[in-house]
C-alpha positions as CSV (number, residue, x, y, z in Angstrom):
1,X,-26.9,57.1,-24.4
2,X,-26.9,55.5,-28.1
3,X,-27.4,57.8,-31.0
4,X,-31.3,56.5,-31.4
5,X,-32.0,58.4,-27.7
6,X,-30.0,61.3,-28.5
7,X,-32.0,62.0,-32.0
8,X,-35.0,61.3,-29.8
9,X,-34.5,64.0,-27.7
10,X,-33.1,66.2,-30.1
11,X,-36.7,65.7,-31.5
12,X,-38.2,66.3,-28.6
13,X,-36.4,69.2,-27.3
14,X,-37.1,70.9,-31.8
15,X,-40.9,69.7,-31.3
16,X,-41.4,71.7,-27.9
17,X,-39.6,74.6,-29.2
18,X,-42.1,75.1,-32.4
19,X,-45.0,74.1,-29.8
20,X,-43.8,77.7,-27.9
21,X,-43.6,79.2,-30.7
22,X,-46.6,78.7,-31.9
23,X,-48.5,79.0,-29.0
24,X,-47.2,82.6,-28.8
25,X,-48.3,83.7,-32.1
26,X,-51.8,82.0,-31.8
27,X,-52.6,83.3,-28.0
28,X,-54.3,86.5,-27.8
29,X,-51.7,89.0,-25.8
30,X,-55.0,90.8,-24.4
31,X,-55.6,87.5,-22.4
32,X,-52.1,86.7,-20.8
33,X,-52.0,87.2,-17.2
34,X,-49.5,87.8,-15.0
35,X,-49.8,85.4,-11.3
36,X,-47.3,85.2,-8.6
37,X,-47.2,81.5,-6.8
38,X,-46.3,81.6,-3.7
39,X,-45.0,77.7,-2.9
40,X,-42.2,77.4,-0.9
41,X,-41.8,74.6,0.9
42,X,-39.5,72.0,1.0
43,X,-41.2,68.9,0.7
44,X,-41.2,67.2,-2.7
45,X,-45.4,66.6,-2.8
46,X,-46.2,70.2,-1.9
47,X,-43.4,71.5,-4.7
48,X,-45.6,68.7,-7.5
49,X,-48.6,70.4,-6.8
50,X,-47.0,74.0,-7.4
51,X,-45.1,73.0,-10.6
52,X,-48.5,71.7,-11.8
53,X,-50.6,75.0,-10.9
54,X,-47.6,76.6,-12.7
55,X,-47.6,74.3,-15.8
56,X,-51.3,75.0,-16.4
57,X,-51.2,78.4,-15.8
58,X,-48.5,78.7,-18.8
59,X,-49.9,76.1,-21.0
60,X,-53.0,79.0,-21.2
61,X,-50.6,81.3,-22.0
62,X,-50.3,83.4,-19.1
63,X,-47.1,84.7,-17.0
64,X,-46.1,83.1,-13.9
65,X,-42.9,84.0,-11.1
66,X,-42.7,81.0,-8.8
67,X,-41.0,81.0,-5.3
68,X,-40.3,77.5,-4.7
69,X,-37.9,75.3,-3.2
70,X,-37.4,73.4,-6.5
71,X,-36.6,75.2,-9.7
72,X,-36.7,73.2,-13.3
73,X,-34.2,72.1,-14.6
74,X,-34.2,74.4,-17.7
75,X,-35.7,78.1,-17.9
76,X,-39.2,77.9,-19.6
77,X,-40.6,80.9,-21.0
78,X,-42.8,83.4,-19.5
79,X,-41.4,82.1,-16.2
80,X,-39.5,83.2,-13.4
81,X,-38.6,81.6,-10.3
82,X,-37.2,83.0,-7.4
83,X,-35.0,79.5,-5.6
84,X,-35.5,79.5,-2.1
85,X,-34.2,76.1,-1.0
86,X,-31.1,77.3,0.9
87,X,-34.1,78.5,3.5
88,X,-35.0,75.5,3.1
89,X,-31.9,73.6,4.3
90,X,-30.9,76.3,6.7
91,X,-34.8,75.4,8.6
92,X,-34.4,71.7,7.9
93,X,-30.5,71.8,10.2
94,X,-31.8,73.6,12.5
95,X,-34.8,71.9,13.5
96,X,-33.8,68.2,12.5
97,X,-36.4,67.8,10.2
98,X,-34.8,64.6,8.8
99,X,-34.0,63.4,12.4
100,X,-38.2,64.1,13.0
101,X,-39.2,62.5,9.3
102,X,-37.3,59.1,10.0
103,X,-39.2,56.5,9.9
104,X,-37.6,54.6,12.5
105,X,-37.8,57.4,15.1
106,X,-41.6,57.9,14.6
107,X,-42.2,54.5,15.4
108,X,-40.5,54.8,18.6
109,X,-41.2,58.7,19.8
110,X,-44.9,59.0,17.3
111,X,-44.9,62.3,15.3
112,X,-46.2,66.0,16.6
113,X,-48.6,67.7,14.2
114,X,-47.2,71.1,16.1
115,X,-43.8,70.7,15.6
116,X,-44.7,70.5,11.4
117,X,-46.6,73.8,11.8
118,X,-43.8,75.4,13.6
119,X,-41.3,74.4,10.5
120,X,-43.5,75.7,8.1
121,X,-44.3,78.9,10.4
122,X,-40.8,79.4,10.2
123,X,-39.9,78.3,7.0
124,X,-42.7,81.3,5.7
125,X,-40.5,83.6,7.9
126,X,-37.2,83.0,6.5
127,X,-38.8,83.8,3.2
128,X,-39.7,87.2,4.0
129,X,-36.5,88.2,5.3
130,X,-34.5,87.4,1.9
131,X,-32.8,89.6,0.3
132,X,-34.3,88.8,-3.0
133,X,-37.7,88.2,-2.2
134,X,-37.2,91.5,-0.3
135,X,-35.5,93.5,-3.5
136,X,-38.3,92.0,-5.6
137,X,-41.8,92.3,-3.3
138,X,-40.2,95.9,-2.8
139,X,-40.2,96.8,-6.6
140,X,-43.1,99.0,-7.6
141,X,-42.9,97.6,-11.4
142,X,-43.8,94.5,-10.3
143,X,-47.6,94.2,-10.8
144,X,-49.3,90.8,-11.4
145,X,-53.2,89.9,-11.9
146,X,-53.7,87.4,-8.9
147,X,-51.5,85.8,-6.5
148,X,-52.1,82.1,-5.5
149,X,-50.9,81.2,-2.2
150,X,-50.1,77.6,-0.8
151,X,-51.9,77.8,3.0
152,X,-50.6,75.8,5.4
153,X,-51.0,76.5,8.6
154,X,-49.1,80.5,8.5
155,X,-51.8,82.5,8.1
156,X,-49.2,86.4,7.5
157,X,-48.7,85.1,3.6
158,X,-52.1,86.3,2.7
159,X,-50.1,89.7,3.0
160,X,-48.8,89.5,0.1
161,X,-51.7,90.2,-2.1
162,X,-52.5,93.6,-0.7
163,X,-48.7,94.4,-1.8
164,X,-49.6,93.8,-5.7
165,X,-53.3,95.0,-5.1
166,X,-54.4,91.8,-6.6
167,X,-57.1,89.3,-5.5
168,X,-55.5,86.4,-3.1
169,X,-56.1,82.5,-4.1
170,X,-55.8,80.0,-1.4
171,X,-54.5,76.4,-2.8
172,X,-55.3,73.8,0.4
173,X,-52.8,70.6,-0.2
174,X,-54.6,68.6,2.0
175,X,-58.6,67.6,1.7
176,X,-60.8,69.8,3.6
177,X,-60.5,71.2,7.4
178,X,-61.6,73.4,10.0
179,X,-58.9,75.5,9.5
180,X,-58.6,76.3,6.4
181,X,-62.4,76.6,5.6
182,X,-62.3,79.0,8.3
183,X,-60.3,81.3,6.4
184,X,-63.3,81.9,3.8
185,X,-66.5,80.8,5.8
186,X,-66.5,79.6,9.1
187,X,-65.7,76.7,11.7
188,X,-67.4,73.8,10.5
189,X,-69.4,72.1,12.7
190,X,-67.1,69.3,14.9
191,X,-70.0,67.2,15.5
192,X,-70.0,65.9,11.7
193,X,-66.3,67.7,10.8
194,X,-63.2,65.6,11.2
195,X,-60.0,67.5,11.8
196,X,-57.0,67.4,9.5
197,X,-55.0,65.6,11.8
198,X,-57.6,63.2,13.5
199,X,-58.1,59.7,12.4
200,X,-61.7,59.8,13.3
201,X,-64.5,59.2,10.4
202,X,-68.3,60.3,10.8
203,X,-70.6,59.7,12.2
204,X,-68.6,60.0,15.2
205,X,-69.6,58.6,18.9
206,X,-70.2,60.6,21.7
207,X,-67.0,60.7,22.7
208,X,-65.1,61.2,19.2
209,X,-67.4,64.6,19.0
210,X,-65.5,65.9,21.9
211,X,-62.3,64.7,20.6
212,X,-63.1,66.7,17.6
213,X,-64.4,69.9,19.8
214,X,-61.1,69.4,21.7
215,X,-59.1,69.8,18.6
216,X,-60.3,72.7,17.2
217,X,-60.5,74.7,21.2
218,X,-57.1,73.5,21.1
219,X,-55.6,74.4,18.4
220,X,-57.5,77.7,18.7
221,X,-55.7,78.4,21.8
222,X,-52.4,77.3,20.3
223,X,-52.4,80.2,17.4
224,X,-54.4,82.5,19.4
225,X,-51.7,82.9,22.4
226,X,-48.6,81.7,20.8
227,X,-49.1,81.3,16.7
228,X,-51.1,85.0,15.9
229,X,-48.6,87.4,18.0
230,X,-45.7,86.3,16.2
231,X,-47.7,86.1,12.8
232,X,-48.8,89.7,13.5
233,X,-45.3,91.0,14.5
234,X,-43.6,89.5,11.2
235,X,-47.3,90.9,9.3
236,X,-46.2,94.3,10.9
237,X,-42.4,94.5,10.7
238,X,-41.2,92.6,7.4
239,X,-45.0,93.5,4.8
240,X,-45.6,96.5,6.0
241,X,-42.2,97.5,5.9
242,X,-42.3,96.5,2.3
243,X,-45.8,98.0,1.7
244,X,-43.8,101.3,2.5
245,X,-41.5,100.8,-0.1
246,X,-44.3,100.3,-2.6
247,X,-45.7,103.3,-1.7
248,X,-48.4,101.6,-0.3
249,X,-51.2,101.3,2.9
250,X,-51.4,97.6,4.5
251,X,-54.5,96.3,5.8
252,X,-55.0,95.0,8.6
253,X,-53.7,91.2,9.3
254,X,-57.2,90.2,9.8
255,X,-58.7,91.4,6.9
256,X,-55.6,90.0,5.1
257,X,-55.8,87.1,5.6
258,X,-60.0,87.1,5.5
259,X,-59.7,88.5,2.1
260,X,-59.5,85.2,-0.5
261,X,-61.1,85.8,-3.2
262,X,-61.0,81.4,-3.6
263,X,-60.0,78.3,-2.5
264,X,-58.2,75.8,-4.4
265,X,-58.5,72.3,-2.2
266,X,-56.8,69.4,-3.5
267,X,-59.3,67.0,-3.0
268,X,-62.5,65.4,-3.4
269,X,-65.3,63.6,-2.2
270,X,-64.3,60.5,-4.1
271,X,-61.3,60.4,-2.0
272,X,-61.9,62.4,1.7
273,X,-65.2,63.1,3.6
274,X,-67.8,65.5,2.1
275,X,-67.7,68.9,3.1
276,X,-70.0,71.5,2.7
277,X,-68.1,74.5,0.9
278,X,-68.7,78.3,0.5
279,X,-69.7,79.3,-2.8
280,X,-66.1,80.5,-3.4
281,X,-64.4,76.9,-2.4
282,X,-64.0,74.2,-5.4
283,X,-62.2,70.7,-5.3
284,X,-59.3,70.2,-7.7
285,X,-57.9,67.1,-6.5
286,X,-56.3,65.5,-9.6
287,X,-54.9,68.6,-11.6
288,X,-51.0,67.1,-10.9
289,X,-52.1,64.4,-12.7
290,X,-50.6,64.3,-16.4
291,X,-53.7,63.6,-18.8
292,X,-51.8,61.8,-21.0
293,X,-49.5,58.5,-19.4
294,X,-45.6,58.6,-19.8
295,X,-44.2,55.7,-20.7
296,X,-42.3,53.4,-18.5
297,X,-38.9,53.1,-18.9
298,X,-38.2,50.5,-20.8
299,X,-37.2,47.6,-17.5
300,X,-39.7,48.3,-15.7
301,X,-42.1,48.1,-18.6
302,X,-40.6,44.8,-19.3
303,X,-40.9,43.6,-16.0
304,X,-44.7,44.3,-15.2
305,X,-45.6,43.1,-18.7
306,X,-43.7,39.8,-17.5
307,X,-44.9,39.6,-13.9
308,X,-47.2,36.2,-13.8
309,X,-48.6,36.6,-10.9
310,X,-49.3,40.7,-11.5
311,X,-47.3,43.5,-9.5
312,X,-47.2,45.6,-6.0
313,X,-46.0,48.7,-5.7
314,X,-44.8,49.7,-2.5
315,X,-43.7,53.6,-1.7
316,X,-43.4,55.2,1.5
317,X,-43.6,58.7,-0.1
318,X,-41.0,61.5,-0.1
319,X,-41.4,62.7,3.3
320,X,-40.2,59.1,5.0
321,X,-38.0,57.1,2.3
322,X,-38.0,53.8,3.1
323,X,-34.1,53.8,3.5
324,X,-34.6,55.6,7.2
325,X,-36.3,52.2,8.4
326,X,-34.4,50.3,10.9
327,X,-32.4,47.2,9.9
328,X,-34.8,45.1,11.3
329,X,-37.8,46.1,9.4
330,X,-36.0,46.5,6.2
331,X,-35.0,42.6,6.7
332,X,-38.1,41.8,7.8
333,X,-39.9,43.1,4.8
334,X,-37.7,41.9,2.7
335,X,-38.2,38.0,3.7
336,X,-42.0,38.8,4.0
337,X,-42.3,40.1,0.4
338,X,-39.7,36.7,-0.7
339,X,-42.8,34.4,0.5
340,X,-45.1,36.4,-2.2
341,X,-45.9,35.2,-5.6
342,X,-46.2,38.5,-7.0
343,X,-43.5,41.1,-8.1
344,X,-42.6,43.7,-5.7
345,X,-41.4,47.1,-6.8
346,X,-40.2,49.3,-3.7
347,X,-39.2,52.5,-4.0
348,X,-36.1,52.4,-2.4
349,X,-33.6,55.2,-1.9
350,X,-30.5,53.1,-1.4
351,X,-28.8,49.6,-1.4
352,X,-29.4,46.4,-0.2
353,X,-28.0,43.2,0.0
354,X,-29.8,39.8,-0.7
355,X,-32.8,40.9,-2.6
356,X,-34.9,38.2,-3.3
357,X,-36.0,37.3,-7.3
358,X,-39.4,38.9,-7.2
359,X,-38.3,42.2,-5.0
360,X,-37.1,45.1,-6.9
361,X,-35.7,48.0,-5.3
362,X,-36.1,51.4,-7.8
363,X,-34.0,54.6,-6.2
364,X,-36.5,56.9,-8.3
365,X,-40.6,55.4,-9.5
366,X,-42.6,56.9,-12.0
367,X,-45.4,56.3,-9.7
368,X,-48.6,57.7,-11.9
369,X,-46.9,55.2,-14.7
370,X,-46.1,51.9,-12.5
371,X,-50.3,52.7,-11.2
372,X,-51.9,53.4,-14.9
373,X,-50.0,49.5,-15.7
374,X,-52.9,47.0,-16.1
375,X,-50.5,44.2,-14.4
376,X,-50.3,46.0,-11.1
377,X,-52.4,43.9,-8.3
378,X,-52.1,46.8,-5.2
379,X,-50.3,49.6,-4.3
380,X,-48.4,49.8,-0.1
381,X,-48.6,53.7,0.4
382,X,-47.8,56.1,3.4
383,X,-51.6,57.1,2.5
384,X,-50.2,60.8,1.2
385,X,-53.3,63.1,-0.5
386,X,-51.3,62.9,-3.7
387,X,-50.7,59.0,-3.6
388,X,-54.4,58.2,-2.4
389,X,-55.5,61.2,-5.6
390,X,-53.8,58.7,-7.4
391,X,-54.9,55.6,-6.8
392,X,-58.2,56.5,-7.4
393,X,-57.4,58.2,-10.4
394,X,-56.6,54.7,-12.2
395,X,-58.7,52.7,-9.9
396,X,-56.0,50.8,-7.8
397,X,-56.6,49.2,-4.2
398,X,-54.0,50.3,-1.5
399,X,-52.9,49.2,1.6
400,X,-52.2,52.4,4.0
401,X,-48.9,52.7,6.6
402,X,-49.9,56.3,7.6
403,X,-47.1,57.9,9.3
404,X,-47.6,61.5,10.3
405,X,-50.1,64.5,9.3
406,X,-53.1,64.0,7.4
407,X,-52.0,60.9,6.6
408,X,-54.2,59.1,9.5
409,X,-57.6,60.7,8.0
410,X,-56.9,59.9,4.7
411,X,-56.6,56.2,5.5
412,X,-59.8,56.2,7.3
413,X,-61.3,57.4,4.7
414,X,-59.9,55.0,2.2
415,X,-60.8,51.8,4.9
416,X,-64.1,53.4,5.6
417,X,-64.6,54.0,1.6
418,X,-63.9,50.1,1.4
419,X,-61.2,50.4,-1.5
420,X,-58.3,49.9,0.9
421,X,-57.1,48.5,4.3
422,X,-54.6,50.2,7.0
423,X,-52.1,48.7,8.8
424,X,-50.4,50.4,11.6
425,X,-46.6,51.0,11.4
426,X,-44.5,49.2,13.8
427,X,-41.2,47.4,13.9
428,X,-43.3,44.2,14.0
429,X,-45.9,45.4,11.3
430,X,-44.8,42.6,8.9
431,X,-47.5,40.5,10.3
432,X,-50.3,42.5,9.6
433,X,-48.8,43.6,6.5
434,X,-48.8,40.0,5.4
435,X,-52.1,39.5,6.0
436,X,-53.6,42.7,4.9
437,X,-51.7,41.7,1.1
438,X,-53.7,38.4,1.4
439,X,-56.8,40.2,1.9
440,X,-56.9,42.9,-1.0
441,X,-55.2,40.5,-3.3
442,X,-57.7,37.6,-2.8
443,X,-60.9,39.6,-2.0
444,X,-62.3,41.5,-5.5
445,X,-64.4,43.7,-3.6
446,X,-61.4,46.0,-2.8
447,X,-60.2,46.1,-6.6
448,X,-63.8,46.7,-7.6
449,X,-64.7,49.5,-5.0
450,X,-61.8,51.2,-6.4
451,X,-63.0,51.1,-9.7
452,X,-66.5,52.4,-9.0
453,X,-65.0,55.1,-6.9
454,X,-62.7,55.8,-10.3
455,X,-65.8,56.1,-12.1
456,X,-67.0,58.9,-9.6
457,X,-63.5,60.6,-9.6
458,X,-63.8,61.3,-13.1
459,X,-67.0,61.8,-13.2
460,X,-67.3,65.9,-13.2
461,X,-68.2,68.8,-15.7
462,X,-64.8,69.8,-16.1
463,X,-61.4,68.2,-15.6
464,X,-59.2,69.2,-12.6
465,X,-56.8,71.6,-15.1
466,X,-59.9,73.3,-16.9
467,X,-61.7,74.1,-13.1
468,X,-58.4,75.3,-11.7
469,X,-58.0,77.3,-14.5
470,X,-61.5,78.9,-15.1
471,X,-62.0,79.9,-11.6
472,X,-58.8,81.5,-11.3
473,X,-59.4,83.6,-14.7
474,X,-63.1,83.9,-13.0
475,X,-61.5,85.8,-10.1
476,X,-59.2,87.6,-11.7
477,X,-62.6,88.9,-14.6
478,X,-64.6,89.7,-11.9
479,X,-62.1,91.6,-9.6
480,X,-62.1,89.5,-6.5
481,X,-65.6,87.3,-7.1
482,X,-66.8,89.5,-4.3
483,X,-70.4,87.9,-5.1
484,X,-69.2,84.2,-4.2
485,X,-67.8,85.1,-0.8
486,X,-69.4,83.9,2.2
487,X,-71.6,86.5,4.4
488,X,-70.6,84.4,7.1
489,X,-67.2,86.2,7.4
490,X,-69.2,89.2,8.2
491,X,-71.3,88.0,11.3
492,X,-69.2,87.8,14.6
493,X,-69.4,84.7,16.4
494,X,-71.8,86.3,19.4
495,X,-74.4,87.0,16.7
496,X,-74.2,83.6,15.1
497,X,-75.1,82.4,19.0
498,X,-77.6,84.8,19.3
499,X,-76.1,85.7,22.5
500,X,-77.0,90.1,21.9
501,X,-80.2,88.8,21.6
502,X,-80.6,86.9,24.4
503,X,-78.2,89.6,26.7
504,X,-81.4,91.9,25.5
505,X,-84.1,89.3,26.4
506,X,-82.9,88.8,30.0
């Protein structure tokens, strides 16, 4: 590092240290709250969207204890954050999750949207059973004003508002679902509702409605029979337990877990299919996203200012790197993307040998930079709710290689939406790829559907950081915001059929 960086950061580092300052003389102490976020799992596009929650929350001036997976690098005031990435690893050996997450075993065996659940089931588990998260959910001087918990698919963590006596917030990752909309209103109707992990876009056909129907009588019986028992027995053994040790009375796990007081989904129509939402559900998508650009470093600044024929940016995501493909399609992407005019950026996590002129391989990207750069043509994405957020954001067309999860919906929604294309992965997908690049890059329609749909994106009364923020303080004022909560929570399924009535007609 020359002595012009170091001074810069030495700048940096003085100028953020007066900000905090400052900020703690000019922000009223009556108004600081105290939130617990309860984001724990491994994966690196979950961890973003906790850090940001996090980052806002403090920026207002409130106090925040994390549980997370991935700690900053530095301790940041009015912050504490309780590591729990050994659980992490010790769930990733044992069920192989790399192994599962390779890309070039999903092309050959698929991927299995139960298995995922039944990592992050267990992951949750683990949590609850160490010994520090135990020593500090135990302590009765531990008191905060809300806690926001990440939901996916583990319904026991809503126990651990009822421990601090504070309203629960839901944050949903994904865009909306059955599931998860269930937990503050009801089952939304299947003939009109996609589910998460379906790749099917409304209107549906005939028989798409029963796919969808299946799904959710499916999964229903999944977590009914085999899901809820062990949820209840951890609910009952490991919160109550330290419920006890609070001096305190658990609820039941139902009406735990059909207590939020909101929910946070990361998306938005822009982006996913329209849902109709309780009063007490908003969409955030967007609040990762830094208002203000940060620079590219200086190469790759140089070379998408300098690329002739403009720039694609190609990123399988953290969840499949790119370096887990097999030989053969890493060579035969490499010799497809040689025959292009334009520069190639790929996120690539490791080495190769023979890299054509106009491909460059980046271990780490600066991806909400390399997509703000006017020079960039299209973006290649695994079709991720953070990378498709992001597109949008700066109006950039993609081309989708969905891999697992929500993935598959998303990029049905982005074909359907007409700002993208999806090609399906395969060891022989260069073909199609090829094709699909010609497409987007010669037809403007693609480039200017994303730019309209930009224009709608941003296009809202309040940014994603001041929503996320003013309904959580809204809660938190109004002691739960019992008056936004659905009555549908209250009406048992029998009475929404009208079935006592028609026991007592016939």
């Amino acid at each position: 590092m020359t002595n012009s960086q170091e001074l810069t950061e030495q700048l940096k580092e003085m100028a953020q240290k007066i900000f905090v300052i400052i900020f703690c003389f000019t922000v009223p102490l009556s108004e600081a709250l105290r939130f617990l976020v309860f984001v724990p799992v491994y994966t690196k596009s979950h961890s973003i969207l906790g850090h940001a929650l996090v980052d806002h929350l403090l920026a207002s001036g409130h106090e925040v204890v994390h549980i997370t997976s991935h700690p900053k690098r530095k301790p940041v005031p009015y912050l504490r954050e309780i590591n729990v990435l050994d659980i992490s690893m010790k769930i990733i050996s044992k069920y192989r999750t790399d192994d599962v997450l390779n890309i070039k075993n999903i092309v050959s065996k698929g991927s299995n949207p139960l298995f995922f659940i039944t990592v992050v089931h267990e992951m949750h588990k683990q949590v609850f059973e160490d010994p520090e998260i135990i020593e500090f959910f135990s302590d009765p001087n531990q008191k905060f004003d809300g806690v926001i918990v990440e939901w996916l698919f583990s319904n026991f963590v809503a126990g651990i508002a009822p421990l601090f006596k504070c309203p629960l917030i839901w944050l949903a990752t994904t865009q909306a679902h059955w599931q998860v909309l269930d937990l503050v209103d009801e089952i939304p109707n299947p003939a009109f509702s996609a589910d998460i992990f379906s790749s099917n876009i409304p209107p549906f056909s005939s028989w798409q409605r029963l796919e969808e129907l299946w799904a959710i009588v499916k999964r229903s019986i999944e977590f009914r029979y085999f899901i809820t028992p062990v949820e209840k027995e951890i609910f009952d053994s490991s919160l109550r337990k330290l419920a006890k040790k609070r001096g305190l009375t658990m609820p039941s796990y139902e009406e735990a877990i059909y207590n939020g007081s909101l929910l946070l989904i990361n998306s938005h129509p822009s982006i996913s299919q329209p849902y109709r939402l309780p009063q007490n559900a908003k969409y955030v998508a967007g609040f990762h996203i830094d208002a203000n650009v940060k620079p590219l470093p200086l190469d790759l600044q140089h070379l998408m200012d300098k690329a002739k024929y403009g720039v694609i940016y190609f990123s399988m995501g953290s969840h499949t790197p790119s370096v887990y493909m097999s030989d053969y399609m890493k060579n035969s992407l490499v010799i497809m993307f040689s025959k292009l005019r334009e520069t190639v950026i790929w996120k690539f996590e490791g080495d190769m040998q023979n890299i054509p002129d106009n491909v460059h391989l980046v271990k780490w990207a600066p991806q909400q930079s390399i997509l703000a750069h006017p020079n960039l043509k299209l973006f290649i994405t695994h079709g991720g709710q953070l990378s498709t957020t992001e597109a949008i954001h700066f109006g950039v067309p993609v081309i989708g290689i969905p891999t697992l999860g929500d993935q598959y919906i998303n990029m049905r929604t982005v074909t359907q939406k007409g700002f993208g294309v999806t090609v399906n992965l395969a060891e022989n997908m260069v073909t199609d790829l090829y094709k699909a690049i010609k497409e987007v890059s010669a037809n403007p329609t693609y480039k200017r559907k994303a730019k309209e749909l930009s224009k709608i994106y941003h296009d809202r009364p309040l940014s994603p950081k001041s929503e996320i923020l003013f309904w959580i303080e809204h809660v938190v004022k109004t002691k739960g915001a019992l008056h936004l909560r659905s009555p549908a929570l209250q009406v048992p399924l029998y009475k929404k059929l009208y079935v006592d009535l028609l026991v007592i007609e016939f």
